[in-house]
MISE-960944 format. One line per field, with one value per atom (N, C-alpha, C, CB): atom name; x, y, z. Coordinates in nm, 4 decimals, padded with zeros to 6 digits. Glycine has a CB too. Layout:
N
site: c(CA ...)
x: c(X ...)
y: c(Y ...)
z: c(Z ...)
***
This chain:
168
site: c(N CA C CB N CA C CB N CA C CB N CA C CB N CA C CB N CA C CB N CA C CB N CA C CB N CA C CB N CA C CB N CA C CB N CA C CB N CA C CB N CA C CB N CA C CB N CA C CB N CA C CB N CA C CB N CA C CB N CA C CB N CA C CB N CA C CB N CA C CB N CA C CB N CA C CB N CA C CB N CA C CB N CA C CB N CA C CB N CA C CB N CA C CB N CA C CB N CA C CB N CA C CB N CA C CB N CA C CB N CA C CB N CA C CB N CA C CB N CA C CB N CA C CB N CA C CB N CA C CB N CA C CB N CA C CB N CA C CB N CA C CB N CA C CB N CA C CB N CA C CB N CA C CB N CA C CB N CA C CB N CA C CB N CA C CB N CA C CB N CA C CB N CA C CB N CA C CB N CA C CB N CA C CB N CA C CB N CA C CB N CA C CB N CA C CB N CA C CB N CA C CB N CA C CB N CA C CB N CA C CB N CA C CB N CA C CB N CA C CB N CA C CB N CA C CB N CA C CB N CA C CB N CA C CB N CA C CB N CA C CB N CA C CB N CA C CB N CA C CB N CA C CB N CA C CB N CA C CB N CA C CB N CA C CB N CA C CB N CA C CB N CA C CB N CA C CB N CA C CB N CA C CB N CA C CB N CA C CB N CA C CB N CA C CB N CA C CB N CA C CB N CA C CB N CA C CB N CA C CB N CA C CB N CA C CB N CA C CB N CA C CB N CA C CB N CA C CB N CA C CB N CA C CB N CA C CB N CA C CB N CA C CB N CA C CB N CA C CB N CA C CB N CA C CB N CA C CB N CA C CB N CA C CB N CA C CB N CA C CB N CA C CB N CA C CB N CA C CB N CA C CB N CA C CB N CA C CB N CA C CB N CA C CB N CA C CB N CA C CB N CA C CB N CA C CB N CA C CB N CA C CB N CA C CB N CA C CB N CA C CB N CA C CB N CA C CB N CA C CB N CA C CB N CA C CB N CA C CB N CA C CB N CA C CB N CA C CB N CA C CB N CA C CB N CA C CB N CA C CB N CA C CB N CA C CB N CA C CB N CA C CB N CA C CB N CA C CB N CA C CB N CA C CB N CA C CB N CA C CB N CA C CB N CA C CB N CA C CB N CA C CB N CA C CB)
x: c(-03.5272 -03.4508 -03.3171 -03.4307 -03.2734 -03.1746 -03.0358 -03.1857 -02.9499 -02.8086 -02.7466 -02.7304 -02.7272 -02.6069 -02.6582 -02.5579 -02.7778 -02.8717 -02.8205 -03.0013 -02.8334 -02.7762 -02.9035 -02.5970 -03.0393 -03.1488 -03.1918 -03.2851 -03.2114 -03.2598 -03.4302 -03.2136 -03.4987 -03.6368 -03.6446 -03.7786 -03.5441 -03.5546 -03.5648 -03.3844 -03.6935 -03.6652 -03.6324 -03.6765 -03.5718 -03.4861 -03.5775 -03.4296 -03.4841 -03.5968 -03.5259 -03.5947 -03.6062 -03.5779 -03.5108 -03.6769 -03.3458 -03.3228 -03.3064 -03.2510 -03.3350 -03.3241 -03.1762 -03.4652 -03.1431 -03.0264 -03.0125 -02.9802 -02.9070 -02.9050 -02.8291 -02.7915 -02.8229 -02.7528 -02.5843 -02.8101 -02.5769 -02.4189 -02.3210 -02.4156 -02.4379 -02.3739 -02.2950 -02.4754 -02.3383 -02.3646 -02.3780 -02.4480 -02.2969 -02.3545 -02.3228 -02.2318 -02.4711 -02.4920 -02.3571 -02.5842 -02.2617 -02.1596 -02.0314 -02.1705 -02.0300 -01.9768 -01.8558 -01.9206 -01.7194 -01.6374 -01.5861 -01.4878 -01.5451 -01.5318 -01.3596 -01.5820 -01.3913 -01.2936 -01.1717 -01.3743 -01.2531 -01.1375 -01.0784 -01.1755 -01.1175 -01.0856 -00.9532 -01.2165 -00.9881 -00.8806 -00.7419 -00.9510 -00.8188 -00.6716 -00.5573 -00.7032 -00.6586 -00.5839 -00.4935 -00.6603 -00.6011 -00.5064 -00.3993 -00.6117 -00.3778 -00.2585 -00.1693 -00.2752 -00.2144 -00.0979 -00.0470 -00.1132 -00.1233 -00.0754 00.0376 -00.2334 00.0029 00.0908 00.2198 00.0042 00.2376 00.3704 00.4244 00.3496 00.3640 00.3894 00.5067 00.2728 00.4789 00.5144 00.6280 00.3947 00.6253 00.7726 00.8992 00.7524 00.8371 00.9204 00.9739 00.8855 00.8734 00.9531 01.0388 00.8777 01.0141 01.1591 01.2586 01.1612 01.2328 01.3748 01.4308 01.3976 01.3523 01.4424 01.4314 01.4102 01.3919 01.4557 01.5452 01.4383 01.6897 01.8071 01.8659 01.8568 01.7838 01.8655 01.7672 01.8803 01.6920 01.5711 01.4638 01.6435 01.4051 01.2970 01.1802 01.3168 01.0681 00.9715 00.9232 00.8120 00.8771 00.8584 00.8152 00.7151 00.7134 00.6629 00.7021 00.5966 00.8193 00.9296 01.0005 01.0707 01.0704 01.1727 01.0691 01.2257 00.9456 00.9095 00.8775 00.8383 00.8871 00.8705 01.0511 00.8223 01.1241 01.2800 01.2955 01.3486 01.3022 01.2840 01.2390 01.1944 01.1219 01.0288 01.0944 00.8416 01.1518 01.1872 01.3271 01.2038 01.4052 01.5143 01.5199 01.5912 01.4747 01.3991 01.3606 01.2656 01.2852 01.2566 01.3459 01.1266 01.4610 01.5365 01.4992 01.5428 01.3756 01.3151 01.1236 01.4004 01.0515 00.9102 00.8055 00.8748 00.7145 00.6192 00.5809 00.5008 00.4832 00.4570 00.3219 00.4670 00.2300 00.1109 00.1872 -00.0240 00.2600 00.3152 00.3068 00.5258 00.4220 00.4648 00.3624 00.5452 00.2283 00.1224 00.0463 00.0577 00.0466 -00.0314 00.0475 -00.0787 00.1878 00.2675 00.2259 00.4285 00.2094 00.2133 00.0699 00.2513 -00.0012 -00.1336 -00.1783 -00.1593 -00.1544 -00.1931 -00.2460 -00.0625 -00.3508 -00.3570 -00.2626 -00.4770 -00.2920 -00.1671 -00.1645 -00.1577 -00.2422 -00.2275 -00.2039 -00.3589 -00.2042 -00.1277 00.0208 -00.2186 00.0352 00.1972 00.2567 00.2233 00.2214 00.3088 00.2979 00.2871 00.2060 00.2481 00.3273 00.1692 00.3205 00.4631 00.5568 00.4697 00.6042 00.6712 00.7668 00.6506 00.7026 00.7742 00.9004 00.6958 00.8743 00.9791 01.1423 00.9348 01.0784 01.1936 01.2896 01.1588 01.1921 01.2393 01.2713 01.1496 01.2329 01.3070 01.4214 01.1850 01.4374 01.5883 01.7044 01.5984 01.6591 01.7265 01.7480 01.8032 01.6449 01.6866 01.6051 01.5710 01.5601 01.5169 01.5232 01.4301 01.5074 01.5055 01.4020 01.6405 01.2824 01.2239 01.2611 01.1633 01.2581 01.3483 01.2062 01.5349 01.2428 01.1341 01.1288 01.1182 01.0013 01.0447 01.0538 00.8644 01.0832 01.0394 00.9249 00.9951 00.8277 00.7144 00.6970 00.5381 00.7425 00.7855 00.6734 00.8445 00.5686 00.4582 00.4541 00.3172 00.5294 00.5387 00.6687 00.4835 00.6343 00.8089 00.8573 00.8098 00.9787 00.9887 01.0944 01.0921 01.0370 01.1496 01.2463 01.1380 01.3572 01.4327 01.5132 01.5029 01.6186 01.6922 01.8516 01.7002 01.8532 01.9538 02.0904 01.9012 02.1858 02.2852 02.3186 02.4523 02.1963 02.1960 02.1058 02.1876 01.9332 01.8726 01.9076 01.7258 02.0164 02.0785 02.1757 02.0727 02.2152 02.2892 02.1887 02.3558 02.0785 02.0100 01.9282 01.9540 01.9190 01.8495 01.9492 01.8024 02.0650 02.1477 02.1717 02.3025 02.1889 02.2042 02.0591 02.1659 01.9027 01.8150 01.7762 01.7303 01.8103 01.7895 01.8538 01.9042 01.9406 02.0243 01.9235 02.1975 01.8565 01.7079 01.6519 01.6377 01.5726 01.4368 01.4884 01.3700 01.5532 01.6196 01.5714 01.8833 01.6640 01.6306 01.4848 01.6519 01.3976 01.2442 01.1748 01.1774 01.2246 01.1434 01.1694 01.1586 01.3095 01.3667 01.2429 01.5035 01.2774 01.2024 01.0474 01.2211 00.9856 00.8435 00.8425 00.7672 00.8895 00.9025 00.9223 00.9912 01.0297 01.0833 00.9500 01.2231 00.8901 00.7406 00.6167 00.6980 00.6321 00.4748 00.4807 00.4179 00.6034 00.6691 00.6096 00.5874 00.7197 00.7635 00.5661 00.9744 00.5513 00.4645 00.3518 00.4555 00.3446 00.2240 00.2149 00.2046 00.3224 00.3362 00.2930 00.4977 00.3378 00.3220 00.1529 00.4439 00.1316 -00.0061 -00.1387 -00.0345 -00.0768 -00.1641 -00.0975 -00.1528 -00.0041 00.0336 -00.0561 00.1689 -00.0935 -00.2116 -00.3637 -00.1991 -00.3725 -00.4821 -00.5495 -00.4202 -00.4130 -00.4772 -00.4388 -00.4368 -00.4158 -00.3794 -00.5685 -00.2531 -00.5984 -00.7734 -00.8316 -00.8317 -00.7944 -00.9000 -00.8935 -00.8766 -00.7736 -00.7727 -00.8292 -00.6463 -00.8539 -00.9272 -01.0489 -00.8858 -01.1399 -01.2602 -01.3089 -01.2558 -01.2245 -01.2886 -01.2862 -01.1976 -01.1865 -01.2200 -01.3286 -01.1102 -01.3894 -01.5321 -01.5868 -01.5837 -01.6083 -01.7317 -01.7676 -01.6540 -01.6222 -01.6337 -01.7131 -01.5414 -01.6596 -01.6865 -01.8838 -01.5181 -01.8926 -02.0586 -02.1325 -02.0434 -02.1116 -02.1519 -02.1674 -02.0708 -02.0743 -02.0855 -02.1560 -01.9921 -02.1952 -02.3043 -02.4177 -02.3556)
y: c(02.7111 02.6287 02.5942 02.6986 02.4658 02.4171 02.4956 02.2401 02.5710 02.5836 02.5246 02.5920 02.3797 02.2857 02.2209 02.1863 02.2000 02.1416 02.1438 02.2071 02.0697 02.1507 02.1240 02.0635 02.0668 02.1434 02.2471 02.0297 02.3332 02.4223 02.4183 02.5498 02.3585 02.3806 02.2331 02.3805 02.1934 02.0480 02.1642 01.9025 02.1563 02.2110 02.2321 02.2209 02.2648 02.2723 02.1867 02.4241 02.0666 01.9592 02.0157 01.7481 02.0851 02.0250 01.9364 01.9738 01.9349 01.8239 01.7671 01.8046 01.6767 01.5983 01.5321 01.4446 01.5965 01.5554 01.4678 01.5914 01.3855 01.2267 01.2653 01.1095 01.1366 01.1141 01.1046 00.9528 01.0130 01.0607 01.1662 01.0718 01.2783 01.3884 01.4360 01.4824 01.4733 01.4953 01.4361 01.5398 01.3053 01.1483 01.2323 00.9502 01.1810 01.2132 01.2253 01.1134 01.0830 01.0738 01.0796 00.9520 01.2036 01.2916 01.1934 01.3686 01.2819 01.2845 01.0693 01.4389 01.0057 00.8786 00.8525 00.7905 00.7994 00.7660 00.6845 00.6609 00.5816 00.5205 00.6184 00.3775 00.6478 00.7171 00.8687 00.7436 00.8947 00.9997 00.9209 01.1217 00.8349 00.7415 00.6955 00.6253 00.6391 00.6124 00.7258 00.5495 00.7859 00.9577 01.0183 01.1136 00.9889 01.0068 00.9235 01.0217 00.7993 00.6999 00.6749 00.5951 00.7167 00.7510 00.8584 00.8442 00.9734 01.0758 01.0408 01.1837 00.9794 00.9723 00.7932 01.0056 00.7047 00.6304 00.6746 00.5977 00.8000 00.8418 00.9269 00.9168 00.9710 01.0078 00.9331 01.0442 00.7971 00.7126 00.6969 00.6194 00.6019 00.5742 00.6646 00.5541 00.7840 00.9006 00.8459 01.0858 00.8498 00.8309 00.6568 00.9393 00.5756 00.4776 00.4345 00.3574 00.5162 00.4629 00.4631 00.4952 00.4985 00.5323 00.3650 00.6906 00.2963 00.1749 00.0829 00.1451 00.1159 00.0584 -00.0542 -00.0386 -00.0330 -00.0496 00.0034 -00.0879 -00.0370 00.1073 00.0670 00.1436 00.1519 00.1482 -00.0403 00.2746 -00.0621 -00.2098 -00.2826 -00.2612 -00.2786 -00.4035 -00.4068 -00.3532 -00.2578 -00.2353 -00.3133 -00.0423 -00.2320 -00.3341 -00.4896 -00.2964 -00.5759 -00.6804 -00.7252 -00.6698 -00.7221 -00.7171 -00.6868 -00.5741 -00.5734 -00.5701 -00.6792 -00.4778 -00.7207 -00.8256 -00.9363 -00.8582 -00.9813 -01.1049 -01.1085 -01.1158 -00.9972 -01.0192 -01.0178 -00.9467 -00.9622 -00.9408 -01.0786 -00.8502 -01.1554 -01.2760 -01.3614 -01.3073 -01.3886 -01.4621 -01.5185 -01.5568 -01.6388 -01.6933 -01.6947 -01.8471 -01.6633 -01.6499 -01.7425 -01.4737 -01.7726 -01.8250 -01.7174 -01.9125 -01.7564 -01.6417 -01.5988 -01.6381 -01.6991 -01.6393 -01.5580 -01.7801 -01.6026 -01.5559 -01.3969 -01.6406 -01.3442 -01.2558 -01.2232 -01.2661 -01.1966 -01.1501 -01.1101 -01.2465 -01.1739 -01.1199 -00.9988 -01.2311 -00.9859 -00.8435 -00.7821 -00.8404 -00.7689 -00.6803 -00.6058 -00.7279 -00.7047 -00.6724 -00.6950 -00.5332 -00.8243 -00.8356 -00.9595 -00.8274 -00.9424 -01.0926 -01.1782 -01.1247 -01.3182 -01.3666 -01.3278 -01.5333 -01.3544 -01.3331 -01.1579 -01.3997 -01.0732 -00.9721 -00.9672 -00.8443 -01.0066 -01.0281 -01.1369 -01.0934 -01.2273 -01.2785 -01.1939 -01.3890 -01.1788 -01.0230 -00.9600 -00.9120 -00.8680 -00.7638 -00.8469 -00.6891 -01.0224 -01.0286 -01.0544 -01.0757 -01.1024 -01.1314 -01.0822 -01.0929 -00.9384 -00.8491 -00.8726 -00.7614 -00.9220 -00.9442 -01.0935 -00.8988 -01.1813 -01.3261 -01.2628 -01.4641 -01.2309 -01.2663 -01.1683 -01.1953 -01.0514 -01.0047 -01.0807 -00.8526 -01.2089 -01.2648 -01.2633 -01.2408 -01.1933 -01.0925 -01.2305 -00.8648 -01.2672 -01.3829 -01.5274 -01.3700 -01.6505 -01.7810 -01.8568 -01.8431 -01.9234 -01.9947 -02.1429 -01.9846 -02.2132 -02.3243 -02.3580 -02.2975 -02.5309 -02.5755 -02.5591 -02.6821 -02.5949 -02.5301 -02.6893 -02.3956 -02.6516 -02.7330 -02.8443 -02.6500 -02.7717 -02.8887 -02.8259 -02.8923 -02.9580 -02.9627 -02.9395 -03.1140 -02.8974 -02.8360 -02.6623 -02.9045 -02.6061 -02.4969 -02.4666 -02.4489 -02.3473 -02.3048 -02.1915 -02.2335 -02.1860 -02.0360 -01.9332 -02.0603 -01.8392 -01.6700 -01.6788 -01.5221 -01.6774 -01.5600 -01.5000 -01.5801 -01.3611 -01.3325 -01.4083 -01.1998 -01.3702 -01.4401 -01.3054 -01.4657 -01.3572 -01.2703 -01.0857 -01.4042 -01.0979 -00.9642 -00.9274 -00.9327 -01.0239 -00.8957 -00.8639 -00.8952 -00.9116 -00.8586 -00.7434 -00.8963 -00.6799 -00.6383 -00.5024 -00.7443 -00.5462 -00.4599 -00.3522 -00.5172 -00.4378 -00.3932 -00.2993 -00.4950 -00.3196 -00.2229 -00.1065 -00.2937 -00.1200 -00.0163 00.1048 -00.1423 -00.0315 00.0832 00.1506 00.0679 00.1073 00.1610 00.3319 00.0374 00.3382 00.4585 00.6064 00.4115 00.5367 00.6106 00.6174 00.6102 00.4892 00.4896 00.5946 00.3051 00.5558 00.6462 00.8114 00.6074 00.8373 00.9894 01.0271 00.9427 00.9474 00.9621 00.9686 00.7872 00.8568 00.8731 00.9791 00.7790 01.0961 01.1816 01.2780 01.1818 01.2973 01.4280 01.4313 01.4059 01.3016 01.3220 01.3881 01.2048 01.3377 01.3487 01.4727 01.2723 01.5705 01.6705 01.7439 01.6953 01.7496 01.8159 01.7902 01.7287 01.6437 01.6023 01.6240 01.4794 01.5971 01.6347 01.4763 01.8225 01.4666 01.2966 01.2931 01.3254 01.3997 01.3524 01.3440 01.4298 01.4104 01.3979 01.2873 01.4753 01.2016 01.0914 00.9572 01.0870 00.9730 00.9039 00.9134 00.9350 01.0158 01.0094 00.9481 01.1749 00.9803 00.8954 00.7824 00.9451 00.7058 00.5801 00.4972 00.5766 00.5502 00.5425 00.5452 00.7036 00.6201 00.6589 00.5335 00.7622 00.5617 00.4034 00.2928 00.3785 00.2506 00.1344 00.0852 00.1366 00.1966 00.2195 00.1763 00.4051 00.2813 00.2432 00.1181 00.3209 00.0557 -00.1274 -00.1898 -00.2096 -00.1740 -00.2527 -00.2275 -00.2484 -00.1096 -00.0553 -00.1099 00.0319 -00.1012 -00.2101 -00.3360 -00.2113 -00.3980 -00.5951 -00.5625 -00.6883 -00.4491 -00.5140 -00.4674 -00.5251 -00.3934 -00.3281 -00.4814 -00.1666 -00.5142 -00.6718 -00.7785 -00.7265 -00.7938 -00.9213 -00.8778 -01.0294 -00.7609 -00.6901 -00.7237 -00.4266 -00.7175 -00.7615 -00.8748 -00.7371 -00.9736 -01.1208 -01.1905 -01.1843 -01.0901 -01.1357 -01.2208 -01.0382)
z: c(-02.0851 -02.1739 -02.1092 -02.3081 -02.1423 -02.0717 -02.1579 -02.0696 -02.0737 -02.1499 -02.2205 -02.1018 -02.1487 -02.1756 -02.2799 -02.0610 -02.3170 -02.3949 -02.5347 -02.3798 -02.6132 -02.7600 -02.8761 -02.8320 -02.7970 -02.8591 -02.7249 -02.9200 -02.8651 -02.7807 -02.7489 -02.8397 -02.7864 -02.7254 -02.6073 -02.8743 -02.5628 -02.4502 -02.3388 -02.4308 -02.2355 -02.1196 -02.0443 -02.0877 -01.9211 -01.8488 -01.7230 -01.8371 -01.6700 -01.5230 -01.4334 -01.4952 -01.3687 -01.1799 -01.1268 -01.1103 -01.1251 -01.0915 -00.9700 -01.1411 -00.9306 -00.7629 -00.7688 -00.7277 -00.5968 -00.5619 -00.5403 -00.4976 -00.5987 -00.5807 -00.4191 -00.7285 -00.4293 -00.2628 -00.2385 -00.1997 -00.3399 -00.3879 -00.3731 -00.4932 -00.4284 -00.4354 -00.2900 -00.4850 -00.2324 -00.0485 00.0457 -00.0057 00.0628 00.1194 00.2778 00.0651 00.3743 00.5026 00.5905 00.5547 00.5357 00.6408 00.5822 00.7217 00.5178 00.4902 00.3428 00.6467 00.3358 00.2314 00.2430 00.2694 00.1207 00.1550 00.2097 00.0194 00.2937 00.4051 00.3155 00.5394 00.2446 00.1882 00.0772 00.1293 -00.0197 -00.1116 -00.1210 -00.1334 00.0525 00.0823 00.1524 00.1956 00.2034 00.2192 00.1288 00.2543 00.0245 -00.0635 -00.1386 -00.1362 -00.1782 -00.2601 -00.1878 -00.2720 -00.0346 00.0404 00.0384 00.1511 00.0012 -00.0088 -00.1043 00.0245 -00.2026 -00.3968 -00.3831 -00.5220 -00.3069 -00.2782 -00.1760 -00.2223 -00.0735 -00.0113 -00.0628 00.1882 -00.1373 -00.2107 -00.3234 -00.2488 -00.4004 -00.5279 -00.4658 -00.6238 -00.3268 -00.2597 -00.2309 -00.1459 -00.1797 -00.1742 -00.2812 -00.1320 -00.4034 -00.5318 -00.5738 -00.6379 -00.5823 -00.6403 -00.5743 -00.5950 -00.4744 -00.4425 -00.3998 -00.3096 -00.4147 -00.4342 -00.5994 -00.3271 -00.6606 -00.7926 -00.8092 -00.8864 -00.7631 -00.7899 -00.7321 -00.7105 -00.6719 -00.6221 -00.7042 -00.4361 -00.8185 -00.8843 -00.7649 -01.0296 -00.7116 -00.6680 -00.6204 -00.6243 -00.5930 -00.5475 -00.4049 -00.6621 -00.3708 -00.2271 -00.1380 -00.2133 -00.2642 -00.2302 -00.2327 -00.2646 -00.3021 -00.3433 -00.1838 -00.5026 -00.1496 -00.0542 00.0806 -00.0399 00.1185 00.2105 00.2363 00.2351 00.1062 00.0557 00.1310 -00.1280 00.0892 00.0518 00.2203 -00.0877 00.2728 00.4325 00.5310 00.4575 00.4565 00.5828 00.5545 00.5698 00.4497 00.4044 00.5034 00.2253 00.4706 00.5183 00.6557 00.4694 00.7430 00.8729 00.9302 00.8502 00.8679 00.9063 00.8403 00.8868 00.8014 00.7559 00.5885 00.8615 00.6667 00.5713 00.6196 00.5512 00.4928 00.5315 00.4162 00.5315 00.4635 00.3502 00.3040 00.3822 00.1709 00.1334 00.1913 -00.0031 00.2714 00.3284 00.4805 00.3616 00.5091 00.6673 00.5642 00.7595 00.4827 00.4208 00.3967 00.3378 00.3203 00.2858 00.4248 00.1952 00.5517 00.6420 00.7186 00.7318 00.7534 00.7705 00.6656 00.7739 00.5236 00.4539 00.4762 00.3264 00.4725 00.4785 00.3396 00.5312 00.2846 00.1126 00.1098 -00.0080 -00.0047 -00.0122 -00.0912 -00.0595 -00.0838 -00.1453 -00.3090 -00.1207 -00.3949 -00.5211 -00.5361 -00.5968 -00.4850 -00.5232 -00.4333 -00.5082 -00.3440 -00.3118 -00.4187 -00.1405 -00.4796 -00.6031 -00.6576 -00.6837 -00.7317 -00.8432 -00.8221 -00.8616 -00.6866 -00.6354 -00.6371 -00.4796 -00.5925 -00.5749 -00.6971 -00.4923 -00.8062 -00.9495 -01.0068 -01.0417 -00.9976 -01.0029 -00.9713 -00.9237 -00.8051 -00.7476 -00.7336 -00.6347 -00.7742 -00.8095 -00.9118 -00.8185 -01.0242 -01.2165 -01.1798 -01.4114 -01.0635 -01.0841 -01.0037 -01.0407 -00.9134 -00.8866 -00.7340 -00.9614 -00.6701 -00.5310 -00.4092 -00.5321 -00.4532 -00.3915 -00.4020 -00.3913 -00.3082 -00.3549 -00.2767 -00.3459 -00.3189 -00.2804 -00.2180 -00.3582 -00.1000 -00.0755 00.0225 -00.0048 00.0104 00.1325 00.2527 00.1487 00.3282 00.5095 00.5937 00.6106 00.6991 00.7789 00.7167 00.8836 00.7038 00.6583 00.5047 00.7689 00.4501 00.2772 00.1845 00.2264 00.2256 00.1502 00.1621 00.2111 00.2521 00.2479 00.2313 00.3355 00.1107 00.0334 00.1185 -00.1597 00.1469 00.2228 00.0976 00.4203 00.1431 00.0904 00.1167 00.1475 00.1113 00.1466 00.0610 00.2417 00.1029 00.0009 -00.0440 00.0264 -00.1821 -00.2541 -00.2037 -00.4569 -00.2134 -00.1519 -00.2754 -00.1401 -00.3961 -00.4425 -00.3822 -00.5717 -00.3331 -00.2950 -00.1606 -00.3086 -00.0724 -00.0362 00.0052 -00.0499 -00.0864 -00.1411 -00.1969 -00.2250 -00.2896 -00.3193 -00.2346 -00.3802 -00.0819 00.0216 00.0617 00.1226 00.0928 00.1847 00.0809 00.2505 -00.0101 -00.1552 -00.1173 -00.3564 -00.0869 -00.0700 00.0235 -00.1024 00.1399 00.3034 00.3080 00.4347 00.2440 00.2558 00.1690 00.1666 00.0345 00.0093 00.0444 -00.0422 00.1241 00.1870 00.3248 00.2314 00.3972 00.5448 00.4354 00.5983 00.3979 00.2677 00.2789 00.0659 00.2181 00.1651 00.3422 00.0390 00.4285 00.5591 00.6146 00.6559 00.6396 00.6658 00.6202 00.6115 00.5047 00.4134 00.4408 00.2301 00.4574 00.5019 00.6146 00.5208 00.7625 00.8887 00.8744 00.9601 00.8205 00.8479 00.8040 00.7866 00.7107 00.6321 00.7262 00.4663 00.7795 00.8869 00.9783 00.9169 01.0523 01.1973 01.2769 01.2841 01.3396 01.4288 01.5107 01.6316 01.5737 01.6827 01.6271 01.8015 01.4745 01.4013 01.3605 01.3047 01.3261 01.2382 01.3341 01.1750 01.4701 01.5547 01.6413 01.6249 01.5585 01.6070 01.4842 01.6568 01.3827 01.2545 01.2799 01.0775 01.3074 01.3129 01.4057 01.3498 01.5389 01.6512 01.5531 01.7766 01.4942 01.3988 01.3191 01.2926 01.2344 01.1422 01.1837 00.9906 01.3139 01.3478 01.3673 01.4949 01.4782 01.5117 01.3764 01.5521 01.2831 01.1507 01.1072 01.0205 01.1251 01.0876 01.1643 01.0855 01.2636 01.3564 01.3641 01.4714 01.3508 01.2740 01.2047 01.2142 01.0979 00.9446 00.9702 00.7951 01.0293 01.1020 01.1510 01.2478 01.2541 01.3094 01.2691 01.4220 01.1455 01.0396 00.9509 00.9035 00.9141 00.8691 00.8996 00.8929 01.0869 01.0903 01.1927 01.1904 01.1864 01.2339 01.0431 01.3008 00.9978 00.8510 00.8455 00.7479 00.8831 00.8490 00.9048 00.8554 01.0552 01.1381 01.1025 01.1804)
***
């Protein structure tokens, strides 16, 4: 009779291991990535909340300012986003004012850049983010960090030709 059962005369089956359970090639690759990046993600934000932004904003706010002025597909391919979730992230930071959209060179494409608060907002957050990169480093150690940086550079380039071996 099955335990868990809550009739008690249902018999207890033999059950077959799905595949799921124990997949051949082993624990999922993406899934631990991510749960690490949920985790030193949620490091950063502590500590640049104090200049209110979160980690995605600050690298958003960085690249922009970095490149003066950017489209927003140029900006989406450094980030590594597609475009409709870099507007989303970027919303935030237009409605607080930290940015201004203006035409480029060729008047069908709008460019970024920052407005002289998110300006302002950036140098306010560098002095956290420096803090949050400190405190990881000091916990992961430089040569480790520099060696997963080597790491997942490989794994991005992996998945382009897992990609484009698929599209085959």
């Amino acid at each position: 009779m099955c335990r868990s059962c809550e009739y008690g005369n249902v018999p207890k089956r033999k059950a077959a291991i799905e595949p799921w359970r124990a997949p051949e090639s082993g624990p999922c690759a993406c899934a631990q990535l991510r749960r690490a990046a949920r985790t030193i993600s949620g490091l950063y934000d502590e500590l640049l909340a104090a200049a209110g932004v979160t980690v995605t904003q600050y690298g958003m706010l960085v690249n922009i300012a970095r490149a003066e002025r950017i489209s927003r597909t140029e900006l989406a391919a450094v980030l590594g986003m597609d475009r409709t979730t870099l507007t989303r992230n970027l919303r935030p930071l237009e409605r607080a004012g930290f940015l201004e959209e203006r035409p480029g060179d060729d008047r069908r494409v709008r460019m970024l850049r920052l407005t002289p608060s998110g300006r302002r907002r950036l140098e306010r957050s560098y002095p956290l983010w420096e803090g949050a990169q400190q405190a990881f480093l000091k916990e992961f150690g430089v040569e480790q960090f520099a060696e997963l940086r080597g790491l997942l550079r490989a794994a991005g380039v992996a998945c382009k030709a897992a990609r484009a071996a698929r599209d085959e």
